[in-house]
Every structure is written in structure tokens, then in C-alpha cells.
N, C-alpha and C positions, 0 to 999 in steps of 0.2 A: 885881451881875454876876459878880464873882468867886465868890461861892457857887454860882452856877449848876454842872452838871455836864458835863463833858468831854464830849463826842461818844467812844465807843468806835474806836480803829485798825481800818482794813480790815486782813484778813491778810494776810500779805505771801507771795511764791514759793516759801519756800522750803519743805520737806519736813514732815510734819506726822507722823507715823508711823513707826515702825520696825520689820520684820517680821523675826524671827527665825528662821534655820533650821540645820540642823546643821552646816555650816559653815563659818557665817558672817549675816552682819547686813545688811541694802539698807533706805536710806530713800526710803520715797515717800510721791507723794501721795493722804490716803485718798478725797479727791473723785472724781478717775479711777476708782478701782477701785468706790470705791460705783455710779458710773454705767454700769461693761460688766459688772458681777456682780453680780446678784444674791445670792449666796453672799457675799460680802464686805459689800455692803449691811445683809443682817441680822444678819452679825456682828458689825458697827462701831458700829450701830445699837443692839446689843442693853441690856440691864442688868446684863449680864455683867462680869469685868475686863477681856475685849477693847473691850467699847465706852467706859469710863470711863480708860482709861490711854493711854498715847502710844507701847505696844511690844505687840505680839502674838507668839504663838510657832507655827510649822508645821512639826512633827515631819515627819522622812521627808522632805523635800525638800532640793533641795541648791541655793545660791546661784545656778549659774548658769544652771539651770534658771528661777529666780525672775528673772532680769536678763531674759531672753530673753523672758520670760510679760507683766513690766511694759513692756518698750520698746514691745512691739507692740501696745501698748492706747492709748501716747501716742499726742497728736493730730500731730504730724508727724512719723509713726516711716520711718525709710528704710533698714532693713535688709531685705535681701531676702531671701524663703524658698529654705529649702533641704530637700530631702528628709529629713535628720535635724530640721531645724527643723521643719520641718512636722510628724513624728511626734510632738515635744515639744508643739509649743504644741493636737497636738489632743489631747491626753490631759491639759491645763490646763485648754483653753477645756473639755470635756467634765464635769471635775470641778467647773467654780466658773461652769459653764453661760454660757459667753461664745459664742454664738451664732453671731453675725458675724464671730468668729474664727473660728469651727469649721466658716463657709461656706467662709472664704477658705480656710484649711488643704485642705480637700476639694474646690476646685476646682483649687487647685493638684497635688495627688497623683493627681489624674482627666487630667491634661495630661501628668506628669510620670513616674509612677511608673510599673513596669511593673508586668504580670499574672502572679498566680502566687498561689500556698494563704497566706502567708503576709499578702499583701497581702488577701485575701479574712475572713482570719479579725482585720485588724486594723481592717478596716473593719465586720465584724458585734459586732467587741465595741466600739465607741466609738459605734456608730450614725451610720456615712457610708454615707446610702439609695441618693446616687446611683453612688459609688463600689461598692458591690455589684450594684447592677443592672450596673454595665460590668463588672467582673468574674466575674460571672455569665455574660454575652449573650457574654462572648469564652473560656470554658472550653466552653462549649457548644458552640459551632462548632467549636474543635478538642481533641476530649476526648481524643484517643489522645498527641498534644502535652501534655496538663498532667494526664495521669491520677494522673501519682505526686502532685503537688500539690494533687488535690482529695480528698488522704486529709484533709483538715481541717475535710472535712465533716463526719466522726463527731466534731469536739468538741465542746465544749460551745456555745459561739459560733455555731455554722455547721448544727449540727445540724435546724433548724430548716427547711436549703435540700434536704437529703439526697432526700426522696420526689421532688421536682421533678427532680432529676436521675439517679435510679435508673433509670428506663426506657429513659436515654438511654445509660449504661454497659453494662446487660441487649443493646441492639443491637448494640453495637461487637465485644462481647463472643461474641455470637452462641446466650446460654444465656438461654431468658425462664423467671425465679420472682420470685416472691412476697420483698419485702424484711424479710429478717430484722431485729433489733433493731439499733439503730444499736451497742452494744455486740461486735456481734458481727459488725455488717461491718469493725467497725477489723480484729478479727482477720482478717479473712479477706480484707483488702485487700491483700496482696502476692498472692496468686492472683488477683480480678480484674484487677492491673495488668499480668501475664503472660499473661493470654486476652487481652487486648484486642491487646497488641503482636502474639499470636501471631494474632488476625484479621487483622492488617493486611500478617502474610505472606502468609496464605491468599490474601487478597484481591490481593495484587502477584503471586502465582503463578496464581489463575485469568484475572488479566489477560494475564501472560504466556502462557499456553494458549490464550488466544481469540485473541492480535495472532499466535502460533506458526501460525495456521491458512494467512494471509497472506504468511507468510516467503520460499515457494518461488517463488510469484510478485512479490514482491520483488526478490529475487537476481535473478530473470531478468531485471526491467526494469533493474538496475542494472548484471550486470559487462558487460561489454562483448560483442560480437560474433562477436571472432575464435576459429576455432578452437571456436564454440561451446558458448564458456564459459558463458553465458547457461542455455542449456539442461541441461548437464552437470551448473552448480551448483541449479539446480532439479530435478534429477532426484533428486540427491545428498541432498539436504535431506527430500525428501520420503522417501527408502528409510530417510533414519537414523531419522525423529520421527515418520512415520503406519506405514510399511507393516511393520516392524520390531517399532515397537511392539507392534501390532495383532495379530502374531504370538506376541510375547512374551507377551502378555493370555490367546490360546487357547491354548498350550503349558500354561500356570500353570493353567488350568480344567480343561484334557484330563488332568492330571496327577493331578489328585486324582480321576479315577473308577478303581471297584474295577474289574478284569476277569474278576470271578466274581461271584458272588451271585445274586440275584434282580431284579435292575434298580435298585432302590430307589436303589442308590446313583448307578447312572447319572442317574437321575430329578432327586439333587440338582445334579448336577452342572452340569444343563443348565438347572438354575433359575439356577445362578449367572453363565449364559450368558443370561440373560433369555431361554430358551423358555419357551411354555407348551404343551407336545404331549401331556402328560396317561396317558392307557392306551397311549400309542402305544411308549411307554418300556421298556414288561412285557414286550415280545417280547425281549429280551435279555436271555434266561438263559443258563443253563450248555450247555444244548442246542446251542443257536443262534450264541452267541456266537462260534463260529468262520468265519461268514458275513460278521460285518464287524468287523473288529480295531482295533483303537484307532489303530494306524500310518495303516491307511487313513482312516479319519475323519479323522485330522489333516494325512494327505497331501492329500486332498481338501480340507478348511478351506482349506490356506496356496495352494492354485490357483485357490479361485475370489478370493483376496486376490491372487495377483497378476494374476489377470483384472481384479478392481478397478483394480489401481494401471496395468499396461496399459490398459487403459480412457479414465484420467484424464491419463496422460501424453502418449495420442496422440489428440487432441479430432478431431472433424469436426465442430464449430458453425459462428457465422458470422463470416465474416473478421477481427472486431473481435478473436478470441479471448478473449472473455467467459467466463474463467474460474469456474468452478460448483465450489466445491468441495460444497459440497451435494449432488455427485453421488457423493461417497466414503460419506456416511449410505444412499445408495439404492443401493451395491453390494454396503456391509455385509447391509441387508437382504434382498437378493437373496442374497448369502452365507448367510445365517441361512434362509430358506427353504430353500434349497438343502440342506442338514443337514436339515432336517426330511424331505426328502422322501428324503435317505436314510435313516435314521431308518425309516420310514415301508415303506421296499423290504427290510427287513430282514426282514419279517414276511412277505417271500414267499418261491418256489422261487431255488432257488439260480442257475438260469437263466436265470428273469427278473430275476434283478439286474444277472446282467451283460449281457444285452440293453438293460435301461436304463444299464447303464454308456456303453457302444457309442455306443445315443442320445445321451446328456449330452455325447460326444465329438467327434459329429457336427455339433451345433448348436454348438459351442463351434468347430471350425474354421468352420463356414459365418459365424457372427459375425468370424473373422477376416479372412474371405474379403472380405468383406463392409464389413469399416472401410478406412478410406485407409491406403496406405501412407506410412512415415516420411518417402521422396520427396517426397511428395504434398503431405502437412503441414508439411516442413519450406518447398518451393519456395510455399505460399499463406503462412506465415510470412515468408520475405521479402522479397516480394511487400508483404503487408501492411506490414510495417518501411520498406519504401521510402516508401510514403505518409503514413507517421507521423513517420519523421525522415528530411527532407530534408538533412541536412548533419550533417556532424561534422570540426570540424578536429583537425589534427594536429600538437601541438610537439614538435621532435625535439630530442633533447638538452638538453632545458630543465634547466638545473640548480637552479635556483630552487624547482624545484615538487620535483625528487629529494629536497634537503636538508628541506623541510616535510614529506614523505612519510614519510624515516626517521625524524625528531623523532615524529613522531604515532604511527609504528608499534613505536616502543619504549614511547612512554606510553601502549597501547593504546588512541588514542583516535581510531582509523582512521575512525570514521564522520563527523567533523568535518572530513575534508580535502576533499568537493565543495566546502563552505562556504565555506572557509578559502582554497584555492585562486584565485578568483578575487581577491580582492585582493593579494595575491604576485603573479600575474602581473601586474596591472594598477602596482603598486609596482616591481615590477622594469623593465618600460618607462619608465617613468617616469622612474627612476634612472636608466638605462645609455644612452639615448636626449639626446641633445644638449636643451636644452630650444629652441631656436634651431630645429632641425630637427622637433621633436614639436611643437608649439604653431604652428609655421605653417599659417594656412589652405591649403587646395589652391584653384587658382583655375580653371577651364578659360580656353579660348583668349580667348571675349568677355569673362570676367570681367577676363584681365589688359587688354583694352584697356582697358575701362571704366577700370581703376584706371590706366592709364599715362596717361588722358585726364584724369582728375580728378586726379593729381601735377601734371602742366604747370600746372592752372587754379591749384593751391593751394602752386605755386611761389614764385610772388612774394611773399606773405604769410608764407609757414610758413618757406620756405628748403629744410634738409635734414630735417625732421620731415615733410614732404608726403607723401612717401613711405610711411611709418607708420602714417598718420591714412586714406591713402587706399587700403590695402589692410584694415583696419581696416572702413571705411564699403562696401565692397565684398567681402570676403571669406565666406566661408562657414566652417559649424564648423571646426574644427582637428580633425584623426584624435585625439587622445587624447579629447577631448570629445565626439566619435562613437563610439572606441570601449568609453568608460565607458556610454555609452549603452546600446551592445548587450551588456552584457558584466552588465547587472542582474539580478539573481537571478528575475526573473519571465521572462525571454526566455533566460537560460542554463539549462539542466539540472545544467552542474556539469562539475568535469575530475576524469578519473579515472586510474589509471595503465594505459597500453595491454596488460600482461602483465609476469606476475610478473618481477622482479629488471629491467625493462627502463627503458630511460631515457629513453621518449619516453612521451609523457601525450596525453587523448583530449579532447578539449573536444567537448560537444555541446548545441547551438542548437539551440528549440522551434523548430519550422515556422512557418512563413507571410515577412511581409516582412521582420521583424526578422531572420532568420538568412541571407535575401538579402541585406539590406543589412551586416550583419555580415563577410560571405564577400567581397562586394567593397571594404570596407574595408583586413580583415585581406590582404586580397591585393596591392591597388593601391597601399595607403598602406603600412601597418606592414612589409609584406615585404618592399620594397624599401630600410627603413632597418635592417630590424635585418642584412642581407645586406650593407649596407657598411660593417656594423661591427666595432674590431677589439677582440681580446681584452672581447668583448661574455660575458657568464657562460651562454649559450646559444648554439649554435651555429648555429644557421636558423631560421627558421619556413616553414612549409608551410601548405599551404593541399589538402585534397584532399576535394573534394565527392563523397561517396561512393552515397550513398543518396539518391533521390528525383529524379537527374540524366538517367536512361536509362530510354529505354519500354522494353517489353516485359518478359516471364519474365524470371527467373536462369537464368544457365546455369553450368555446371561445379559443383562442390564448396562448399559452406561458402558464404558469405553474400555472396563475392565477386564480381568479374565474373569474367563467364564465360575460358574460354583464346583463344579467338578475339578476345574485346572486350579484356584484353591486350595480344594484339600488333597491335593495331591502335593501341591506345595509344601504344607502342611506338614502330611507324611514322610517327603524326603528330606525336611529341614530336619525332623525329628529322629533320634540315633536308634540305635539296637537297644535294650531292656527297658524299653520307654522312654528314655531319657531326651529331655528337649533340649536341641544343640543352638536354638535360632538365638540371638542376641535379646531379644524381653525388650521389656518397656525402657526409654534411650536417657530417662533420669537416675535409671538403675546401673547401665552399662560403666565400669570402673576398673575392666584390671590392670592390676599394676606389672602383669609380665606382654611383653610384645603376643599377642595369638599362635604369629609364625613362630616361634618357638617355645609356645606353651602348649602340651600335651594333655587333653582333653582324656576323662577320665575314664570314658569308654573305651580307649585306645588304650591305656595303659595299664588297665588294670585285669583284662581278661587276654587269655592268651591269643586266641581268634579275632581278629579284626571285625570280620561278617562274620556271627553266626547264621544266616539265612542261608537256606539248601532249596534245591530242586527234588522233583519226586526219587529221581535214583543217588540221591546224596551227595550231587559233588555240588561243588561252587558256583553261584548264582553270577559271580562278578566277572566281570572283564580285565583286561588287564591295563590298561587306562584308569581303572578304580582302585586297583591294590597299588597300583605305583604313587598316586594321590595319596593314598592310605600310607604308604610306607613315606612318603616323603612328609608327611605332618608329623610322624612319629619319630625320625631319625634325625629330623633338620638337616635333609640333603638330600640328592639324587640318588635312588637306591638303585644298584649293578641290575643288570639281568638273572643272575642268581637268584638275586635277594628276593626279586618278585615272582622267581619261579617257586621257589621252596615255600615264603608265602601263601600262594595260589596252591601249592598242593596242599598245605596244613590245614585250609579252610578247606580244601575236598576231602581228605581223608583224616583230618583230627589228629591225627599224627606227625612222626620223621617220616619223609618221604625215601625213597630209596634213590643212588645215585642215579642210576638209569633213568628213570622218570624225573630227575632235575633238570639231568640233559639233556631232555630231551623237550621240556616246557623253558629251558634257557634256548633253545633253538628258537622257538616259535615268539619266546619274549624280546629275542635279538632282530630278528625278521621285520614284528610287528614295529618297534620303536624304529627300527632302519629305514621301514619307509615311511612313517609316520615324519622324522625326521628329514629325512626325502623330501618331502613336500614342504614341510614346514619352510623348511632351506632354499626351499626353490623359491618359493613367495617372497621370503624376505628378500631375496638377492633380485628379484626381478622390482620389488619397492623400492629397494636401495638403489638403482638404476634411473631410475624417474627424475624426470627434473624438477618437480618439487621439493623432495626430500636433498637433490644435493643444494639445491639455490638455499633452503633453511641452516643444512649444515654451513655452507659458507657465510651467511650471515652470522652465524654464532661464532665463527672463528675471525673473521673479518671486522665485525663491529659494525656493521656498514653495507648497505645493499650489493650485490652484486653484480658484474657487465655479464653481460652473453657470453662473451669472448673467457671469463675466468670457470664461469657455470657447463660452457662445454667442456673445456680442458678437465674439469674436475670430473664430469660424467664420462668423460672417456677415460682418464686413471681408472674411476672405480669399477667402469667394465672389465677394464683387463684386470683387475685386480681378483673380483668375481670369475673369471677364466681363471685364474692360475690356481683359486681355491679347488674352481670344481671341478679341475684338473689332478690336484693334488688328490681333492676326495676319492676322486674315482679309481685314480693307481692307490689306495690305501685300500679300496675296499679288495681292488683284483689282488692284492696282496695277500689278506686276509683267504681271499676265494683258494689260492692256491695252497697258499698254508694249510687248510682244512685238508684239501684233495691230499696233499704230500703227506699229510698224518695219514688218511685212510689207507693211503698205497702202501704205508711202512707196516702201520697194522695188519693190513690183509697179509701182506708180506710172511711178516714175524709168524701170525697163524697158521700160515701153509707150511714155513718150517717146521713149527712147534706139534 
């Protein structure tokens, strides 16, 4: 047994190898590396002194290079790549063919690395396929961005991609040939990289020239109204950049003909004016050529240009004012005919030119004769403008929107203040606005009963929190969440400043409900809090419904009402014994009680609301006006009573008798029932629209809404709207027969009696 032979030791862990390199010495193990390289495997392997000895030597390499190349081949290596590591271990794995390194390297620098010539040409020389196809697919899209970076096409590495993207340079560039040697687009690649930037100006100035066409009618839609700035700066705009121009272009072409010769030269000249009139040129010799003089030609050019621009300034289309500028190409060329056909008169008697001159003069007034006057056009302009913008409010003295105003116009970046503006105002209410006073719902009259009925029930449980809970479950938006509402860039146009150096600002609402609902907001709600406040950084707001509010024509001047509409204004702002009720100058404007429940001195102090009478003494007012009148006065909805006995005391100065109460509560109950009718009807048929619910459910939701949630909601609120006007209707028949059943008891009782 003891002669037997040992069993040979398994090897143990530790290092088996030592690689040598210029800096230094690393032991590993050579198992590992025979299995991720190839390269190492036939080395170790060989019959060489690398494969029979226990140290090898790798010139050119530096240790820590070698530590970085071995850890990542171990089986639990946990060092994470990094962009310089990742370059190292792929120009390892690439040299000693480790595969699965050179995947992971290359899909890390495809996540990681940015685009550019150098990354391009480091992936064509180690062979990362996928890594050049993405930096390829993204030079390509934007070549005028990485132009100077894809000079590393012509190297040796990349050379290869060069044809595939020549055609694509050739465009940018705007010159198509034939690709020279790649030796000699290196040279000549700081001149491609200058055409190409220099297309991308061309290309940002011909843009500019085509948006230039739209500018005038821009300006118009944009400054404002007064004073006819609108029009002035559209006018202004167009004399600087078309009619100007247009001018300067025939001056520069009439300049260079000879006024002697044989024509020849006139012939060129009018080539460079794109005619073609051919032998008609040869009549203007030395002879002749005092028939028509170069002044005149050019005199005549620049009339029938501002016939054109006349023309184009004062349209007669249709009311939309569908501006054509397409009609300045078709006056040019009526202009350009027009030259030929003097041209053309040249080569007659000296008599009959000016006969035809005479003509050209005559048709030339009768076309004037014949278009609308400025009057004409300007009062169907605002006319039109009334039906387009109904509304534009007015903040006076806003200082808020001033101080963003001057910041923007020193950093000229004036176009950004429509924008910018509506949140500054919306911020500055917000700030200077009590939050107690802005965030309170508004309740009308049954609202607050509702809620003082539903406090008593949820008294006894809640205590002093009833009250909170129960205008809460009852209340409606709060003015600041209405007025962010209307105040969204799809329903705002935008605030602009009213005229230069001035310190009131113009806000203008797109048409329809929203700029209604917007106007009795900003009127009822906001106007009455920011007027009782003090050292508030604005001094009033206003409210003035300009446009869309009155039938008929304009009258008087400019875009105004008319002088008679005025002082009619005037007169109905101002109360009964004189006394002027309008708001005054807006540095004056300061009380400190809310309006809606401050009682105005005409109202409270004489017993008659209206003193004003008709020729046989009774009451001049409606009943629409006394309910107004009673309701500024009482701070609430005044009964049908209220407004009957009212209306009679303004008729007869006295107590009215019962009879005659009853009988003006008849006709006050009637008028408000259908008044209310209607009202009722409109809202319940708004409330049904799918605008108004897709809004509400974003405000409850937080978050746009599906189709799928915006029908289900429009169909509840239908039925919901059915079972109201359902309800209405059996209250009113209710009502209907209760009447009848008194009369028949009454009649009754008299036939006994």
C-alpha cells in the first residue's frame, strides 16, 4: 500500500501567471483569460516560452490599463463603466478579440456617449456596427449642426461612409457636382462648411421675406384701435418694405439705360425688367427720343405703383376684409403692361400720345371715381370690428403690467408681453386681494338660504365648522377660479399697452360666451374688490364694453361712438338732482365700503327712487329698472311686491291702495316668470354643451378628460336639466290652480254673502 502513488493536489486559487508590462507586473489567472480570448488561449497554449513558463511580457501596455481589462473579465466583476473605461476596455476587447466585452462597451457608449466626428471615427476604427449606424442616422438629420465634425469622413477610417453622404452636403450646400477624390475634399472642406452655414442664412432670409409679405396685416390686427393706429401702422409698413422698395428696384434698372443710341441699350435694360416687347424697342432712337424721356417713363412707373398701393390700401371686398395680397403681383403686372404700351405709343405722332396720355387720365380718375371712399371703407371696417370683437376691457393704472412692460422693452423682447401679461395680472390679484375676500364663493339670494338652512341642520353635530362645510356644499366657483377661467390663452387675445408712454393697458376677449361671461365677472366680482382697496399697486379697474354692444353704423370720427351716443352716456351715468354717479378720475377712485352694498346718496336719501314723470304723471320706468333700483338699495332680491308698491309710489307719490298692488304684483310676477323663462332656458341649454361640461370635468378631475367620461357627464346633466324642468313646470301648474281654487272659493263666498 505504501508503494502505491499519491493522487496528484487539485490547484489551489491562487494566481498562476504573471504578465509583465512597462510599468509594472499583475498576477492572474491564466484559466480566465484562456476562456474570454482567444488571443491569450493560443498564446498560453503555444510551444513558445509564453506557453512553458509562469511570466509573459506585453510591450506597450501600461498596468492600469491591464488591471481594468483583467477585473472585467472576472466572474463577479462590479466595477461600473465609464466613458473613459469604456474606450479602454474597447480597444482591449478589440485587440485580444473579447467579444462580449466589446458588445457591452458598445452598448454602453450607444446610451451614453454623445454624437460627433470623433465618436464616429472611433467607432469605424474598432468596428462598433451599431454605434456608426446611430451616428450616422443622427449627422444626417442635422448636417448643418455637425458639418465641421464630419470632416473625418475623409480619413482613413470613415472614408468608406463619404459617397453616402455627399449628396446630402451637395443639398445643404445648394451646388450639385460630381465627388472629387476624398484627398481633395479634405482640402476643400473649410469651404463646404461655409456654403452650407451660408445656405442656412439664405434660407432664414427667404423665410423672412415670405412671413414679411403678412407683416402689415399683422400690425393691423395687433395694435390697437385708437387713433387708428391699426391702420397707420399697416400703412407705414407697407410704404417702407413693398412700395419703396418697388421703387428703388425701377430707379436701379431706368438708371442703367443709355439716352442716345440705337435702342440696343434700352432693349437691355428692359430685359432686366423681365419684358419681352422685342422690335418694339428700335423706335427709340436719337430721332425720336425726345418724345418720351426717361423722367417721364419713370414718372409714369412710380403712378401706376402708387395706383397699385392705392388700390391695396383701400379694398372694396367682402366684409370679412380677406386681404389678397396677391393683388400687388396683378398691379405689378398691369404696371408692366402699362410701360409697354407706352413703349409701344412712342412710335406714333406726337399728338396721339398725348391723346392717349389724356385717355390713361381719364380712366385712371373714373376708377377713382368709382372705388369707395376712405369714409366708406373705414365706417364697413368698424362695423365689421364690432361683430368680430365684442369686448375689450380696460385696466387703468395697472402698475404691474407697466413695470413688465419697461423690463421687456429694454430687453427688447416686446413680443413676449401678450403672453407674459396675463399671468402678472392674474398674480397680482391674487397677491393684493385678501385671500378671505378673493376665494369666497358668490352666493345669490336662494343660494344663501339654502346654506343658512343646511348650517341650522348641521349645527348640532358640527358646532362652529357648519357654517364652512355648508357654504362649501352650496356654493358656486369663487371669482378667482372663474376668473383664471376666462382669462386662458385660448379665450384671451392678450393685453397690450393702450398708447404709447401710457399707463393704462387694453385686454381683449375672443367673442362669444366666454368674453360675456368674462365682463360680468370682471365687473360684479373683481371690480368691486379691487375699488375698496387701499394702497392696492393699481388704482381701479374698469370695465368698458366697447365694441359689439350697440346697433347700428358708427358715427362720428375714429372707431368711437358716435358725439350724440356720448352725451347720452353722459346723461344716463349721471343720477336724478344732478348729481354725477360715473366713477371720476381713477387716482381719485377709493372707497373703503364694497359699492354692492354701499348705498348711493340719491337712493337713500329721498323717498322716490325716480323723480322723472311722463306728461299724465305716472312712472317713466320699467320694471327691470325699479327691481335694479331696489336691489342696490336693500342688498338683495326685492319680492314682486316690493317692486309693485315701488313702481306705484313713483306713479302716484304716495301709499298705493291694495287693489292696485295686486294688481301691478300680477304683472311684476308674469314679467319676471318669463324673463326667468328664458333666462333658464339659455343656461340649461349652455349647460348641456360639451364645452362647458369637458371644462367642468377638468376642474374636478385635474386632468383632461376621455370622450367616454365627457359623454356620461353630458348625459347625467341632461337628465338632470329634465327633472328640474319638470319639477318647474308641476310647480308652476301648482301655483296656476291654487289661483283658480281662491277665485272659485271667492266667487263662491260672494254669491252666498
Amino acid at each position: 500500500m505504501a508503494s502505491e502513488e499519491q493522487p496528484a493536489k487539485r490547484p489551489r486559487a491562487a494566481p498562476d501567471l504573471t504578465i509583465a508590462v512597462d510599468d509594472g507586473e499583475l498576477e492572474v489567472h491564466s484559466i480566465i483569460l484562456e476562456l474570454a480570448s482567444p488571443v491569450f488561449a493560443g498564446m498560453l497554449n503555444s510551444d513558445m516560452k509564453e506557453g512553458q513558463g509562469r511570466k509573459i511580457y506585453l510591450p506597450g501596455k501600461c498596468k492600469s490599463e491591464l488591471e481594468a481589462f483583467y477585473k472585467a473579465l472576472q466572474l463577479c466583476t462590479m466595477a461600473p463603466l465609464t466613458l473613459e473605461s469604456a474606450a479602454i476596455l474597447t480597444r482591449w476587447a478589440d485587440e485580444y478579440q473579447v467579444q462580449a466585452l466589446k458588445d457591452k462597451c458598445e452598448a454602453f457608449l450607444i446610451w451614453k456617449a454623445p454624437v460627433d466626428g470623433p465618436a464616429l471615427q472611433f467607432a469605424a476604427k474598432y468596428g462598433l456596427h451599431k454605434r456608426i449606424k446611430q451616428c450616422l442616422s443622427a449627422m444626417k438629420s442635422k448636417v448643418q449642426e455637425h458639418i465641421q465634425d464630419l470632416h473625418v469622413l475623409t480619413t482613413k477610417e470613415c472614408q468608406e461612409y463619404l459617397p453616402e453622404f455627399w449628396p446630402v452636403i451637395c443639398s445643404q450646400t445648394g451646388v450639385v457636382i460630381d465627388m472629387p477624390p476624398a484627398e481633395h475634399v479634405a482640402s476643400m472642406w473649410p469651404f463646404l462648411v461655409e456654403a452650407v452655414r451660408c445656405k442656412q442664412q439664405v434660407t432664414q432670409l427667404e423665410r423672412v421675406r415670405r412671413d414679411l409679405s403678412s407683416l402689415p396685416l399683422d400690425l393691423y390686427h395687433t395694435l390697437p384701435a385708437s387713433n387708428r393706429a391699426d391702420a397707420r401702422g399697416r400703412d407705414f409698413v407697407f410704404q417702407v418694405f413693398f412700395a419703396s422698395a418697388m421703387i428703388a428696384f425701377l430707379e436701379a434698372a431706368l438708371a442703367t439705360f443709355d439716352p442716345s443710341g440705337d435702342g440696343e441699350e434700352w432693349e437691355q435694360g428692359l430685359e432686366k425688367l423681365d419684358f419681352t416687347v422685342g422690335h418694339d424697342c428700335q423706335v427709340l432712337d436719337k430721332r425720336q427720343h425726345h418724345m418720351l424721356t426717361l423722367s417721364d417713363l419713370l414718372d409714369y412707373c412710380k403712378a401706376l405703383i402708387d395706383v397699385a398701393t392705392e388700390g391695396l390700401l383701400h379694398p372694396s371686398g367682402a366684409p370679412g376684409f380677406a386681404w389678397r395680397w396677391s393683388a400687388v403681383d396683378d398691379q405689378l403686372d398691369a404696371a408692366e403692361r402699362g410701360l409697354e404700351a407706352v413703349l409701344k405709343l412712342s412710335a406714333t405722332a406726337k399728338g396721339q400720345g398725348k391723346e392717349r396720355a389724356r385717355h390713361l387720365q381719364q380712366v385712371k380718375k373714373q376708377k377713382e371715381l368709382e372705388s369707395p371712399k376712405n369714409s366708406e371703407v373705414d365706417a364697413l371696417r368698424r362695423d365689421v370690428d364690432r361683430l368680430n370683437q365684442p369686448l375689450r376691457l380696460v385696466l387703468v393704472g395697472f402698475v404691474a403690467l407697466g413695470t413688465l412692460f419697461d423690463e421687456l422693452s429694454g430687453s427688447r423682447q416686446l413680443k413676449d408681453f401678450p403672453k407674459r401679461a396675463i399671468p402678472v395680472f392674474l398674480k397680482s390679484l391674487r397677491d393684493t386681494i385678501p385671500p378671505a375676500t378673493w376665494c369666497a364663493p358668490t352666493l345669490p339670494a336662494t343660494g344663501k338660504r339654502a346654506r343658512d338652512e343646511l348650517a341650522e341642520q348641521l349645527q348640532l353635530t358640527l358646532g362652529a365648522r357648519a357654517g364652512p362645510l355648508a357654504t362649501i356644499a352650496v356654493g358656486i366657483r369663487p371669482p378667482a377660479l372663474a376668473l383664471e377661467e376666462c382669462s386662458t390663452t385660448d379665450k384671451c387675445l392678450g393685453i397690450y399697452r393702450q398708447g404709447e408712454g401710457a399707463s393704462n393697458f387694453l385686454m381683449r376677449l375672443r367673442p362669444g360666451s366666454s368674453g360675456l361671461q368674462a365682463s360680468r365677472i370682471l365687473t360684479e366680482v373683481v371690480g368691486p374688490y379691487l375699488r375698496e382697496m387701499e394702497g392696492c399697486n393699481m388704482r381701479t379697474f374698469l370695465d368698458r364694453s366697447i365694441r359689439g354692444q350697440w346697433k347700428g353704423p358708427a358715427k362720428g370720427k375714429g372707431r368711437g361712438k358716435g358725439k350724440q351716443e356720448k352725451e347720452n352716456n353722459r346723461a344716463d351715468a349721471a343720477g336724478p338732482h344732478g348729481q354725477c354717479c360715473h366713477l371720476g378720475k381713477a387716482a381719485n377712485i377709493a372707497p373703503r365700503l364694497v359699492p354692492s352694498r354701499q348705498m348711493p346718496l340719491w337712493i337713500s336719501q329721498p323717498q322716490l327712487l325716480f323723480p322723472a314723470r311722463d306728461k299724465d304723471g305716472a312712472t317713466c320706468l320699467s320694471i327691470a329698472q325699479v327691481t335694479n333700483a331696489l336691489r342696490l338699495a336693500l342688498d338683495r332680491d326685492p319680492s314682486p311686491e316690493e317692486v309693485t308698491e315701488q313702481r306705484l309710489k313713483e306713479a302716484s307719490g304716495g301709499q298705493p291702495t291694495e287693489k292696485e298692488i295686486k294688481k301691478e304684483a300680477k304683472k311684476a310676477a308674469k314679467s319676471e316668470a318669463k324673463v326667468a323663462g328664458i333666462v333658464t332656458k339659455k343656461e340649461k341649454q349652455e349647460a348641456t354643451t360639451t364645452k362647458v361640461v369637458t371644462e367642468e370635468l377638468r376642474v374636478d378631475l385635474g386632468r383632461a378628460p376621455t370622450r367616454g367620461e365627457v359623454a356620461k357627464k353630458k348625459l347625467e346633466v341632461k337628465r338632470a336639466v329634465k327633472i328640474e324642468v319638470k319639477k318647474e313646470a308641476a310647480r308652476q301648474e301648482k301655483v296656476k290652480r291654487d289661483k283658480k281654487g281662491d277665485k272659485k272659493r271667492s266667487a263662491k263666498w260672494y254669491s252666498m254673502w
